[in-house]
N, C-alpha and C positions, 0 to 999 in steps of 0.2 A: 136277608133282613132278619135281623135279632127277634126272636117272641117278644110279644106284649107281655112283662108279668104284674107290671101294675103300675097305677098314674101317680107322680111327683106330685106335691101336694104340701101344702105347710110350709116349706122352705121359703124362707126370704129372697127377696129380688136384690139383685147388686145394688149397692148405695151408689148409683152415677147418675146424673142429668140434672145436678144442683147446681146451685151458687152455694160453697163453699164458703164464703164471705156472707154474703147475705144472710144466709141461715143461721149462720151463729151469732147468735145474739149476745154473748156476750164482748165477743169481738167489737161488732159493729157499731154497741153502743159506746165500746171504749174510745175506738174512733172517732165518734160524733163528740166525746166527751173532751179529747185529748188535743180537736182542731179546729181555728179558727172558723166561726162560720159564713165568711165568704169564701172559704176554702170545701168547704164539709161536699158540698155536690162533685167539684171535682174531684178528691180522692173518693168520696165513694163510688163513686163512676170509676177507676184506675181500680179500685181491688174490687168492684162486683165481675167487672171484667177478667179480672185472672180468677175469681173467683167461681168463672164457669166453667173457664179451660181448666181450674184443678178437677171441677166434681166432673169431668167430660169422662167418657169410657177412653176413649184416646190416652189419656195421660193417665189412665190408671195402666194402663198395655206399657206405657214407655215405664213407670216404677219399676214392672215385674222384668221387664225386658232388660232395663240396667243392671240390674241384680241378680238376671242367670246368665247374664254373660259379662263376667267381669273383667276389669284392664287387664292387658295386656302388657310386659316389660319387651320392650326390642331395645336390644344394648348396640345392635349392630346391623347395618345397613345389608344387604345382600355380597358385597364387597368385600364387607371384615371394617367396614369405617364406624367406627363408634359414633351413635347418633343419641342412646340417651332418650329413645321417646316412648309413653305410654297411650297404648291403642285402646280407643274406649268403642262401644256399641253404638251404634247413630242415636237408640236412646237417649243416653246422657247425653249427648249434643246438642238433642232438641231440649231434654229439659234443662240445660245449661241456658243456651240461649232465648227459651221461653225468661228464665230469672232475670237476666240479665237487659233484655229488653223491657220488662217491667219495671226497672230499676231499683232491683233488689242491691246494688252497688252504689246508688246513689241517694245519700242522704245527708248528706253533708255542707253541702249547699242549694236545698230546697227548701220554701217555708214547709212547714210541719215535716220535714224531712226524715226523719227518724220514725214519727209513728207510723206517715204513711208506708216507710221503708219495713217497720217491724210486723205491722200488720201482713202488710205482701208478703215477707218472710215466713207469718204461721201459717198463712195459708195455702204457699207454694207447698212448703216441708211435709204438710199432710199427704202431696202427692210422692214424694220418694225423696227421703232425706240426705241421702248421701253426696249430691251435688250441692247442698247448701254450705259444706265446707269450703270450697274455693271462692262461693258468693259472699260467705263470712270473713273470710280473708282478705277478697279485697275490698270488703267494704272497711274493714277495722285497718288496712295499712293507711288509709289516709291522716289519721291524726300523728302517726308517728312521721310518715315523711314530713308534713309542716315543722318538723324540728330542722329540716333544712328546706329554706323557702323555694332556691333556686332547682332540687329537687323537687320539691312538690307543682312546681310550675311545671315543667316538665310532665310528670306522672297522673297527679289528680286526673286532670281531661280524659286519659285514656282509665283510671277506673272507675270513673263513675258514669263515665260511655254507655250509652244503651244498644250495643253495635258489639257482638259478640264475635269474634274473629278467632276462629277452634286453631289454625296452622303458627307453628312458631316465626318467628321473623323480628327483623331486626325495630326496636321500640316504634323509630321513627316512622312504620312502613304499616303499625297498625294502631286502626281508627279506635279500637277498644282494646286493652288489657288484664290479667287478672294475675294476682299475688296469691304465694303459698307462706309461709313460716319455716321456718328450723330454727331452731332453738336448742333443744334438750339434746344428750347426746350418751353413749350408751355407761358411763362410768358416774354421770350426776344425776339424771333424769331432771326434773324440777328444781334441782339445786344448782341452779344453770351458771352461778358463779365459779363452779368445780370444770367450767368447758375447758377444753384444753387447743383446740381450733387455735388458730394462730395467726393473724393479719398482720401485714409486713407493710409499711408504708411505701410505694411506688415514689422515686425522687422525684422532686419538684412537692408542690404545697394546693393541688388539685383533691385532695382527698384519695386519689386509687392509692387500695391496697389489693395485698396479694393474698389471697387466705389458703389455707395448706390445716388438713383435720378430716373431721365427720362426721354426720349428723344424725343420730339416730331413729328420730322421729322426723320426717320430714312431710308436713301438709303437703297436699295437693302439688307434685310435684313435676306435672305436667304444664305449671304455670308460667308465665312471662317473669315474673321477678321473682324475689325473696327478701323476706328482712330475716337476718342473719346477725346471731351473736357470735360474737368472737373476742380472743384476746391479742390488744393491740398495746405496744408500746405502755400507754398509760390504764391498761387494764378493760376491762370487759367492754366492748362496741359494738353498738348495732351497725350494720350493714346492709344497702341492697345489694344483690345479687342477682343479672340480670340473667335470663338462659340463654340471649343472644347478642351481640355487642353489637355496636352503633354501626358496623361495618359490614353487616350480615354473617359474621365467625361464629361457630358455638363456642360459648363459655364453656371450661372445664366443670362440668356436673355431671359425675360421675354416680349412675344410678347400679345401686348395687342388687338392691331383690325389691320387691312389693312385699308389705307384711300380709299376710295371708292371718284377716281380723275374723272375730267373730260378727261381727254385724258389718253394716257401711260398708259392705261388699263391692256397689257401683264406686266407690270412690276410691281413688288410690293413694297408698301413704307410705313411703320410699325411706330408704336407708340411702344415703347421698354421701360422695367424697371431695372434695377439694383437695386439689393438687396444685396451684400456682393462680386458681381461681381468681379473676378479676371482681372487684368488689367496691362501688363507695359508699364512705361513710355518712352515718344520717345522724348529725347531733355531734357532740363530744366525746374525745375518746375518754375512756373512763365513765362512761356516763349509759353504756350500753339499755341497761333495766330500766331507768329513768326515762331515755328514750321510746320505749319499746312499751313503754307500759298503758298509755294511753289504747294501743291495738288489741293489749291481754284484755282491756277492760270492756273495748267492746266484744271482741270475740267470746267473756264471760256471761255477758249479757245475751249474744246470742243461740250461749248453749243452753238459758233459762230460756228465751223462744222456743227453740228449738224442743224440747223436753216439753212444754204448753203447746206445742202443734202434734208433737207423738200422744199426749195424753187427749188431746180434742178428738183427733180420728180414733184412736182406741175406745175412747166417749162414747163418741157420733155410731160407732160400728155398733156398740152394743146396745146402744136404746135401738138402733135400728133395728138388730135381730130381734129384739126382746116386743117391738110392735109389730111384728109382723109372722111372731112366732107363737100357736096355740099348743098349750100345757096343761094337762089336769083341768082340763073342762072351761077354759080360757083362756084371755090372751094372759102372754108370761108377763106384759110389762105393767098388768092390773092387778100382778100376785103381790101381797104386801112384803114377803121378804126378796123378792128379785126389787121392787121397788126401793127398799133400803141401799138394797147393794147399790145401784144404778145413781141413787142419789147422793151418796157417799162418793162416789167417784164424781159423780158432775161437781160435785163439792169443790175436791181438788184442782180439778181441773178447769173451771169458775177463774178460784181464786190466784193458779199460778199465771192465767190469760190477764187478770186484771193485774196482778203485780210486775208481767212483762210489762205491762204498756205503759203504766204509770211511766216507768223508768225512760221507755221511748221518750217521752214527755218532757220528762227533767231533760234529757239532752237538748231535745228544744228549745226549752227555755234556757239553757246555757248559763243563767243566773252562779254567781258565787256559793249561795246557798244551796242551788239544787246540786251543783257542783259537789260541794260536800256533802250534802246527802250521798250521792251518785259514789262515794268513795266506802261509805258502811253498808248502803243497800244492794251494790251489785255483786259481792262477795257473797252476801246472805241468802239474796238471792238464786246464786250460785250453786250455792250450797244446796238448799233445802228444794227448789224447785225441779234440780235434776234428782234428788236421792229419792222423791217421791217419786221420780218416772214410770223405775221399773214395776213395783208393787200396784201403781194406777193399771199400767198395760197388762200384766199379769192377769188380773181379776177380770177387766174387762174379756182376756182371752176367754176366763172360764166361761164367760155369758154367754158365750157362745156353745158350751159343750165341743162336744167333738168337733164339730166345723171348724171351730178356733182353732185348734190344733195342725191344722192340715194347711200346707205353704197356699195353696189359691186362695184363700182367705184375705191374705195377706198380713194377719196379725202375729203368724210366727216371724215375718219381717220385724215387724213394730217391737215384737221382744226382744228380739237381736238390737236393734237398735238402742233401745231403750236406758241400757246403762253406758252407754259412750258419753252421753256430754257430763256425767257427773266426772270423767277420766279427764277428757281431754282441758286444755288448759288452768289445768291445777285441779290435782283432785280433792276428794272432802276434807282432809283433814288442811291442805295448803288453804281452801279458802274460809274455814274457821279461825284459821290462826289469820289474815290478812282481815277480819272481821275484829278479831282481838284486837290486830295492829291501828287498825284506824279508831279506833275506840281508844286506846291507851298514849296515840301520837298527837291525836287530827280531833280536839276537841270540840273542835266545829262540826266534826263530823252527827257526833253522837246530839250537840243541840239542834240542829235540821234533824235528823233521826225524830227527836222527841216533838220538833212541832210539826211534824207532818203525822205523826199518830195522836197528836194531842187535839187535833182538827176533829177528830172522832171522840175524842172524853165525853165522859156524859152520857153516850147514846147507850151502850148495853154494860152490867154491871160488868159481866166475866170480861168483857176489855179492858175494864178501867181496874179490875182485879190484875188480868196479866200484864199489865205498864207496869205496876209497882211491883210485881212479882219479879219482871226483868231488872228494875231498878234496883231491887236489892240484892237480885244476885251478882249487877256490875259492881256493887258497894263493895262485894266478899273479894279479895285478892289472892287469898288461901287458893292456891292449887288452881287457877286460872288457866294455865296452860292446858290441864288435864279436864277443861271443862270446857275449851272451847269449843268443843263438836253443841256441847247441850245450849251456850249463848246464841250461838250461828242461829238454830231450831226457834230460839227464840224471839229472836229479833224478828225472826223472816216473820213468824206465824200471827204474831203483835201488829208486825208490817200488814200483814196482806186482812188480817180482823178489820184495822183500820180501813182500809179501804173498801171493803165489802160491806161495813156499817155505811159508812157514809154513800157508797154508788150501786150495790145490787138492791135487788128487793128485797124486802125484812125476811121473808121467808128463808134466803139465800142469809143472811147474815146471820138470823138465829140460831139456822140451823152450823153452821161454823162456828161462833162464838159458844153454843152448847157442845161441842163435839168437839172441838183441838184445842180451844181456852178452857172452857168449862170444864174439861173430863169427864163430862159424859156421855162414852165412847168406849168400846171396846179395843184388841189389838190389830182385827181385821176391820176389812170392810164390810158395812150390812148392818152395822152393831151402832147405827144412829138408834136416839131413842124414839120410839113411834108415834109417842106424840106430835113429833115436828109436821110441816106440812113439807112430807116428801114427794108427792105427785107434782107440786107447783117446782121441786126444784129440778125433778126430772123432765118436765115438760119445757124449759130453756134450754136444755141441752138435745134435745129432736133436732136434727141434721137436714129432714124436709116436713113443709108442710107449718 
């Protein structure tokens, strides 16, 4: 037995045995706010519910556990038979099928179906974000397959299934399914109209084609389908692509290596080939983007989730330490500059939870108008919600001092994580310029834009300061292209002012509206002015209690 050389002491207790849901209060009220209230008891019942399996110590074991033992490529059976499959940890299985039976796939045809989907979304991702990519996936293929009905009859049922079924097999043979993407490929990236992939129409007038190419990035590819671009006779088509035909054969999916990322470690993202690959078409040929774009828009949507559930637990971790940790003759989260800092991030991370949801919301309500909203805001969105991730996560690591630093923590996960979804489908500068695009095409876009921030006029001066601020720089056409990154920042910051005027507490909007409108702020965080009432804004973002 080891000597005694002295008792543990100070150090914080693990953040586990919450409701994850419950606890955040900015969530929850977003919910209450964003659902019918003869609905409001049941969904808050469906996410207090996952929302104790995320805070449980169990599902914090299955995070760490996915993530130090990462997939596996077996190209080939014991035999030498090419089988094409990726081996994941029983971790990921269960927290695959924890999502999936919560109905993080299914939103699409339930009322309030989106918020309640997006809510369960930030609050599963808090427990290990890496399986949220195939749950993103296939929640976003469903509006692209509706471009062909007799497809989506077919498919819808098995993704938005609460019945998680891990082994491949032929469509027919399973109760649930789930979709990956390819898309990008290694000579265009983003510029996906450069693919060079190639679909051969199969004779007769059925839709199969043959596709022959490679895909460089390829989602989650251990999945049951794919929507797949390629170039067909009359130019660029979307494609599914299934991993198994109707007959129990494997489809030619030719997985070449696993990218070995810096984060999103439990998840896997392949390099894939087609060689005579069976493939039908979804939509029109020539119409591939058009198709397909309906899926980029929710999966945009879900990387601004996604980015507001890493900054909540990054949040939640540091007010946690910071109450629980004595510093210089008291507790740290009572010191006035750990107070600033803490409340500068709850800030951000407030405001990017209320501008996911809103948007959940607008799907919803499915309206023309929100419609067009939904085409300027989820871009900007986009944009500014992921670029803040990292810098959110970052700061919160320091609050922690040394602890932060060290992998049991788990926040050197959360940094690893942290700049992916500003990467993945479309990075900053793509979705600045698709904020220009709808601004300069989609006129309707930018009038929904202006009265859903104009609901708030009036309420704080530096709002109604930065509306016209924005206005007159969409006036300026000078050099527009080379200023989209700073309109994107704007839009988003105007968006999310507005909404925090009108639905957090004043406290929470002053202090916003003085600090990212106002400019009175520095270039870190901590650098709110002290005047504000910083303890009330830190005191909403406590994780328990």
């Amino acid at each position: 037995m080891a000597p005694s050389t002295h008792t543990v002491t100070n150090q914080p207790p693990l953040l586990v045995g919450h409701d994850v849901f419950t606890t955040d209060r900015v969530l929850s009220e977003a919910v209450d706010r964003h659902t019918a209230p003869e609905l409001a008891g049941e969904v808050r019942g469906e996410l207090a519910l996952l929302g104790r399996s995320a805070g449980s110590a169990q599902a914090r074991e299955w995070g760490f556990q996915a993530n130090e033992n990462p997939p596996r490529l077996l190209t080939h059976d014991r035999y030498g038979h090419r089988i094409d499959e990726v081996e994941f940890h029983p971790a990921w299985h269960r927290l695959l099928g924890k999502a999936v039976s919560a109905g993080l796939t299914d939103a699409w045809g339930r009322p309030a179906g989106h918020v309640r989907r997006a809510a369960g979304f930030l609050v599963w991702a808090q427990v290990e974000a890496g399986h949220g990519c195939p749950v993103s996936m296939t929640h976003a293929a469903v509006p692209a397959l509706r471009a062909d009905p007799a497809l989506a009859a077919e498919w819808e049922p098995r993704l938005t299934s609460h019945v998680y079924e891990r082994e491949l097999g032929s469509p027919g043979s399973k109760p649930g399914a789930l979709f990956g993407m390819a898309m990008t490929e290694k000579q265009g990236g983003s510029d996906v109209r450069a693919n060079t992939t190639t679909a051969v129409p199969v004779a007769g007038d059925g839709g199969e084609y043959l596709l022959t190419g490679h895909k460089w990035f390829c989602s989650a590819p251990m999945s049951d389908g794919f929507l797949v671009l390629a170039q067909a006779p009359e130019g660029l088509t979307c494609f599914l692509v299934p991993r198994v035909l109707a007959d129990g054969a494997r489809n030619v999916f030719a997985i070449q290596r696993l990218k070995d990322k810096l984060g999103n470690r439990s998840n896997a993202s392949g390099e894939v080939e087609f060689d005579g690959t069976w493939a039908r078409r979804v939509g029109d040929e020539g119409r591939g983007v058009r198709t397909i774009i309906e899926m980029v828009a929710a999966t945009r949507l879900d990387c601004a989730i996604g980015s507001a559930a890493l900054m909540r637990q990054s949040v939640a971790q540091a007010v946690h330490h910071a109450e629980h940790r004595r510093a210089f003759g008291g507790e740290l989260i009572d010191k006035p500059l750990m107070r600033n800092v803490l409340a500068d991030l709850a800030l951000e991370s407030e405001a990017a939870t209320t501008l996911a949801m809103r948007l959940a919301a607008a799907y919803d309500s499915d309206t023309e108008e929100e419609r067009a909203f939904l085409r300027l805001a989820v871009p900007a969105a986009k944009y500014w919600v992921t670029k803040r991730c990292t810098p959110v996560v970052a700061e919160a690591l320091e609050c922690l001092g040394g602890n932060g630093y060290v992998e049991e923590s788990g926040m050197p996960r959360l940094l690893r994580e942290s700049p992916l979804n500003s990467i993945w489908e479309g990075s900053g500068n793509v979705q600045a310029l698709d904020v220009l695009r709808a601004l300069q095409r989609e006129p309707q876009a930018l009038n929904a834009f202006l009265q859903e921030v104009g609901r708030a006029r009036g309420a704080d001066h530096r709002l109604d300061r930065a509306i016209r601020d924005l206005l007159t720089e969409l006036a300026d056409l000078e050099g527009i292209e080379a200023r989209a990154r700073r309109v994107a920042e704007r839009v988003a910051l105007v968006l999310q002012g507005s909404l925090l005027v009108r639905w957090a507490p004043p406290e929470v909007a002053d202090a916003f509206c003085a600090s990212r409108l106002g400019g009175d702020w520095g270039t870190a965080f901590g650098t709110l002015p002290h005047t504000l009432d910083l303890g009330s804004v830190v005191d909403r973002a406590r994780a328990c209690g």
